[in-house]
C-alpha positions in Angstrom: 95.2 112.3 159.7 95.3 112.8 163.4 93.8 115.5 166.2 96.5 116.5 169.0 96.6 119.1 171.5 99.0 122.0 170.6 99.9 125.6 171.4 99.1 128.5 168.6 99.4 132.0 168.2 96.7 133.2 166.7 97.4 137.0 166.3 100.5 139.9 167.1 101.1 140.2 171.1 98.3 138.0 171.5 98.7 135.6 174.3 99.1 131.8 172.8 96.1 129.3 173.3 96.1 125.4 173.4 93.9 124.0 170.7 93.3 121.0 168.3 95.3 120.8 165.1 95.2 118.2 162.5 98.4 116.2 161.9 97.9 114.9 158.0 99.6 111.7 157.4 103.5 112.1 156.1 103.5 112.0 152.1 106.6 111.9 150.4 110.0 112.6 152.4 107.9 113.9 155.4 108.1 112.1 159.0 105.3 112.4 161.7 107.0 112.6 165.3 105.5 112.4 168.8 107.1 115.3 170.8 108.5 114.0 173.9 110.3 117.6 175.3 110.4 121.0 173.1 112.1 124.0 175.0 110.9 127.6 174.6 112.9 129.4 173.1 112.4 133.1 172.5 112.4 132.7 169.1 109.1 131.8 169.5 108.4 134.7 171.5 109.4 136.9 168.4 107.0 134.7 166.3 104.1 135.6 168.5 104.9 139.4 168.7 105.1 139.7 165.2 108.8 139.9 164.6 109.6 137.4 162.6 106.8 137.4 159.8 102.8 138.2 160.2 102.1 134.9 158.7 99.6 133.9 161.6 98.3 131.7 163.2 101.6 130.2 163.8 102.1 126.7 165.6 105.2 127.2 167.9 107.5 125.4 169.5 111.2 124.1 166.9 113.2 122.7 170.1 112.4 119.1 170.5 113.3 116.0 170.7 111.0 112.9 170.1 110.6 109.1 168.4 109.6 108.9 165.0 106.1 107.4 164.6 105.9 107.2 160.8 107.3 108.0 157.6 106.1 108.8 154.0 107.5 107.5 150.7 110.9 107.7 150.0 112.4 108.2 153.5 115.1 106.0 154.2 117.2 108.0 156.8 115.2 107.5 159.8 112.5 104.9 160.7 109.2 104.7 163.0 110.4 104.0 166.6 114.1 106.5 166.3 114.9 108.4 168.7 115.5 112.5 167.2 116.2 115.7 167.8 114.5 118.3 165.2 116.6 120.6 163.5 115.7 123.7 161.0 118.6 122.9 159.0 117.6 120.4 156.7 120.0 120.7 154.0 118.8 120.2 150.1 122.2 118.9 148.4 121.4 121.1 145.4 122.3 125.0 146.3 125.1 126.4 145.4 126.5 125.7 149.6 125.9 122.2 149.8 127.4 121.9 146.0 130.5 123.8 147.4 131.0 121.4 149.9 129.3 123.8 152.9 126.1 122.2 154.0 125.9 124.5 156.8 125.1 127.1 154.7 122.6 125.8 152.9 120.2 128.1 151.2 117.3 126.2 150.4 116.9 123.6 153.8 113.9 121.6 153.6 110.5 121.3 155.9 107.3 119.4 155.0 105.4 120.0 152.1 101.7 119.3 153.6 100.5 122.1 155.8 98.7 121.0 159.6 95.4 123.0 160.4 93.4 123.9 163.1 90.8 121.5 163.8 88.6 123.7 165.8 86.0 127.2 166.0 85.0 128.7 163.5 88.6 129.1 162.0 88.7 125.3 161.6 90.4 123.9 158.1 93.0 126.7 158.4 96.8 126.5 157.3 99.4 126.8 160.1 102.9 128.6 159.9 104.9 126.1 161.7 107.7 127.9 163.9 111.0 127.7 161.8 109.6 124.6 159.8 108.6 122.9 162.8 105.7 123.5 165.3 106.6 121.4 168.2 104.8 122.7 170.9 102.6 119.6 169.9 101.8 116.2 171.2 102.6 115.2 167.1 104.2 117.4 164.4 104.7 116.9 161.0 108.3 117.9 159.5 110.4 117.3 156.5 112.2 113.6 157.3 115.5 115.3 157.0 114.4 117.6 159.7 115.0 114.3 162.1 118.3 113.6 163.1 118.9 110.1 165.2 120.8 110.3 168.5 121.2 108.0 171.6 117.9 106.4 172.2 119.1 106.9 176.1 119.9 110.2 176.4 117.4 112.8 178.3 114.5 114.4 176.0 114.7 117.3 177.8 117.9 118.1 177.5 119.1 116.5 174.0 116.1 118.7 172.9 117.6 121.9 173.5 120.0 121.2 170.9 117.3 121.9 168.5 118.1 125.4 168.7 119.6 127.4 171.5 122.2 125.0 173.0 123.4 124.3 169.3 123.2 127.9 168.4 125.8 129.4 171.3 127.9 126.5 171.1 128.1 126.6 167.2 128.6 130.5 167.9 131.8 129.8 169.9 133.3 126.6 168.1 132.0 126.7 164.6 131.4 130.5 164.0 134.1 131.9 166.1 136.7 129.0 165.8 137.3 129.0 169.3 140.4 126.6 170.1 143.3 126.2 172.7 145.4 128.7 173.7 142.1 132.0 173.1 140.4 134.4 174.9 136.4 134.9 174.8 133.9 137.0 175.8 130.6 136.7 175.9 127.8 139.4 176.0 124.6 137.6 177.6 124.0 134.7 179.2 120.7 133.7 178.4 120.4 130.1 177.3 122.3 131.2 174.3 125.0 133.1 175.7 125.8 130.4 178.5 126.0 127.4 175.9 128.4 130.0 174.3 130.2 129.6 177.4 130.3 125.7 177.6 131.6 125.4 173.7 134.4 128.0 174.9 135.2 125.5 177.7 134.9 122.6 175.5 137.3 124.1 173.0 139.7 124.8 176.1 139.8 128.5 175.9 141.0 130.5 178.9 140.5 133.3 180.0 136.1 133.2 179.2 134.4 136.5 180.5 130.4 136.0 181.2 128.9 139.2 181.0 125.0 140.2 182.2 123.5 142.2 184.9 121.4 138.7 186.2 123.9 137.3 189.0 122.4 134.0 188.8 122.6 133.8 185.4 126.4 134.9 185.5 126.4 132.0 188.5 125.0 129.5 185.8 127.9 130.7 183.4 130.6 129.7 186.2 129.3 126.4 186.7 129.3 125.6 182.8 133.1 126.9 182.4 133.2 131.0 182.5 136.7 131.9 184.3 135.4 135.5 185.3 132.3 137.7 185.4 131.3 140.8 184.7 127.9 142.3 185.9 127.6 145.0 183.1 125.1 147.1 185.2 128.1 147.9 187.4 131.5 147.6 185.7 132.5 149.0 182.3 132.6 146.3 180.2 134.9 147.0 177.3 137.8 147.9 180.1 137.2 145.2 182.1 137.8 142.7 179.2 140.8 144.3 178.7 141.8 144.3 181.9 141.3 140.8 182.1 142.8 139.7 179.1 145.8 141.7 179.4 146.6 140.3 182.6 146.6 136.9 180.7 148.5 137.2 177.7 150.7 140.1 178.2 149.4 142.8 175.2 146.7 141.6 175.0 143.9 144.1 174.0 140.9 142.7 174.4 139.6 139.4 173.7 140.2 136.9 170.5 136.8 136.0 170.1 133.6 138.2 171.6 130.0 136.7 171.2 127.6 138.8 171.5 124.5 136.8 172.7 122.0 139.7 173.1 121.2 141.3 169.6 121.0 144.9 170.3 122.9 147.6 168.9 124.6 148.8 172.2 126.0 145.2 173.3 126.8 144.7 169.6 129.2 147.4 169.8 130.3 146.7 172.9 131.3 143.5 171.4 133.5 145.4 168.8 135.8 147.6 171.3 136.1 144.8 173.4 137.5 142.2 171.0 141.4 141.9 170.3 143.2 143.6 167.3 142.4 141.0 164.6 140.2 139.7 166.9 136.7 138.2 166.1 132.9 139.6 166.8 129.9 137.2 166.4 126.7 138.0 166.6 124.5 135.0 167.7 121.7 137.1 169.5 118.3 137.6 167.0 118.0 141.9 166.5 114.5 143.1 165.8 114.0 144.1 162.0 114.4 148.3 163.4 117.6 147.7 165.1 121.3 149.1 163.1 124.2 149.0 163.3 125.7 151.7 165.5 127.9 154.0 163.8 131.5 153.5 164.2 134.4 155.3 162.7 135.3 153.5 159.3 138.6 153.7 160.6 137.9 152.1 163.5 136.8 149.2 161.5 139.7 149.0 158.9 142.2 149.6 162.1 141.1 146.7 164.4 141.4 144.2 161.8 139.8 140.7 162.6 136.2 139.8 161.9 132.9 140.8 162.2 130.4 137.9 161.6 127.0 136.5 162.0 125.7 132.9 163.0 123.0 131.3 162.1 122.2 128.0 164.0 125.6 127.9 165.0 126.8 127.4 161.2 126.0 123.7 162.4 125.4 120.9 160.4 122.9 118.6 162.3 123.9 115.2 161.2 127.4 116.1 162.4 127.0 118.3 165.7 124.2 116.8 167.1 125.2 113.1 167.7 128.9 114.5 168.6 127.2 116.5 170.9 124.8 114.2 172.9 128.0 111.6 173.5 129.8 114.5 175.3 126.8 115.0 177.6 126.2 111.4 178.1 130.2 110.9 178.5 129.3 113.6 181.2 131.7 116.1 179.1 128.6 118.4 178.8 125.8 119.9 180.9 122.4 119.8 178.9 120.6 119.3 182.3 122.0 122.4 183.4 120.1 124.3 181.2 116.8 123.3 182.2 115.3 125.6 184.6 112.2 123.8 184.5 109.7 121.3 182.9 106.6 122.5 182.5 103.3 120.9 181.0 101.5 122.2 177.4 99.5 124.9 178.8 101.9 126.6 180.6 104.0 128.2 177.4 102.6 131.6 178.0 103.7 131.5 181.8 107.1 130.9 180.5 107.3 133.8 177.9 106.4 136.2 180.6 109.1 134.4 182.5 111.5 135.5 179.9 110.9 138.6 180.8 109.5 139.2 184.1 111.2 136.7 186.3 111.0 137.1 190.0 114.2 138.1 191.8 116.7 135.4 191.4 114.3 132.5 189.3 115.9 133.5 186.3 115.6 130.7 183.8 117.9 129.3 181.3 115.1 127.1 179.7 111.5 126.4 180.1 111.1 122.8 178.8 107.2 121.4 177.8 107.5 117.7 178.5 104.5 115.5 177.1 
């Protein structure tokens, strides 16, 4: 067992502290791995407000990258001194998804069996919730071995990190999810960090037109420079008619776009997302709702009428072992910009700063990603 300085929540809306946690030793198909970069996502924010479970304290932080330090029994898919990227998607081989063929679906994904602790106060000895199987806001973590996934020992922690969730999530959104090719149109509803890697798997895919859409001008700026075609500030222009517009004056017809992605996860954006799209076009939702929020309500018709697809993705519907490796070639081939989305690197204690960041940004600092670098 080993003591490391790490960030916690310890209760709902409270801010995050750094602490000592124990790291136990990796028993059976676990890995222990020294976090060189983890981004923060606002998943985590959700953790610490309480929106995802109450199962506190939580250790946050799932977007990292780091080298394997050691391994427990049975673990023959990565080795002490690999260079990984940590995924919440490690798949089991036995549910009925990955028996079907559709790993990415998997139902049952793996994370370590051993629990870490705090190591300090009066509180000390007590289980943590690791954030999405993870906890890498963490000079160590422990994880499930087939929560590692080896890349190019080269390539920047910082950026290959982001994979771990966001960057993986919009890209998947757009190329997995939405099945974004050649020759389509695509929207996308928030550019966040989300929303703009949306953007960049449009791009890679070779769609044209692709429509950013936010009220943050420098965010709709950061969309352009990763492959967005046009822009739409939303707190200005009506959006469902200006997709149209735009589309139409593409592909003559045209109703909307083939593929919207709606990077925001709230009810009004969502249905924006649904008048703007193409007849038998395609909505996904990538942005996390609250628990509270619905579905607006839209004429049945509507739905029957406009054809297409309405769908969900989780993690980008990726499948790590395939995407990520893929994924860091293009950006060391210089095919994609992972250093773009780092706003910043920041040090361990600063996590809080960059949740309120999230939200409360001076006039034009928005961030794409805070990144903790160890």
């Amino acid at each position: 067992m080993q003591q490391v300085k790490a960030v916690v929540a310890r209760g709902k809306g409270r801010p995050v502290e750094v602490t000592t946690i124990n790291v136990p030793d990796p028993g059976p198909g676990e890995a222990v791995v020294a976090i060189q970069a983890c981004g923060v996502c606002h998943t985590d924010l959700h953790y610490r407000e309480g929106g995802i479970n109450d199962e506190f304290p939580f250790l946050l932080g799932h977007e990292a990258a780091g080298v394997v330090e050691s391994v427990g029994e049975g673990v023959t898919g990565v080795a002490p001194g690999d260079f990984v990227v940590l995924n919440w998607r490690a798949v089991c081989g036995e549910c009925r998804a990955c028996k079907r063929g559709e790993l990415q679906y998997c139902f049952n994904t793996h994370n370590a069996t051993q629990r870490m602790t705090l190591a300090e106060g009066d509180d000390a000895g007590t289980e943590l919730s690791p954030a999405l199987g993870i906890g890498a806001f963490a000079e160590k973590t422990l994880v499930a071995a087939g929560q590692c996934t080896k890349v190019d020992p080269s390539a920047r922690p910082a950026a290959v990190g982001l994979l771990g969730c966001g960057v993986m999530a919009g890209i998947g959104a757009a190329i997995n999810t939405g099945a974004v090719t050649r020759g389509k149109s695509v929207a996308v509803i928030g550019c966040g960090g989300v929303g703009v890697a949306a953007v960049a798997g449009s791009a890679l895919a070779g769609a044209s037109p692709i429509i950013a859409i936010d009220i943050d001008a420098q965010k709709l700026e950061a969309a352009k420079k990763l492959g967005a075609t046009h822009t739409i500030d939303s707190s200005a222009e009506d959006v469902v008619a200006r997709v149209k517009e735009i589309c139409a004056a593409t592909y003559e017809g045209a109703e909307g776009a083939d593929v919207v992605i709606e990077a925001v996860g709230r009810p009004e954006t969502w249905e924006q997302a649904f008048y703007a799209r193409d007849l038998a076009g395609t909505v996904v939702l990538v942005g996390v709702p609250t628990p509270d929020m619905k579905v607006p309500e839209l004429p049945l018709i509507d739905v029957f009428g406009r054809g297409g697809a309405l769908k969900s993705s989780w993690y980008g519907d990726c499948l790590p072992t395939r995407d990520f490796p893929m994924l860091v070639d293009l950006y060391q081939q210089g095919r994609l910009d992972l250093d773009a989305f780092v706003t910043e690197e920041i040090g361990i204690d600063d996590v809080e700063a960059a949740f309120e960041k999230m939200h409360h940004a001076p006039e034009g600092q928005s961030v794409l990603r805070s990144v903790v670098v160890f």
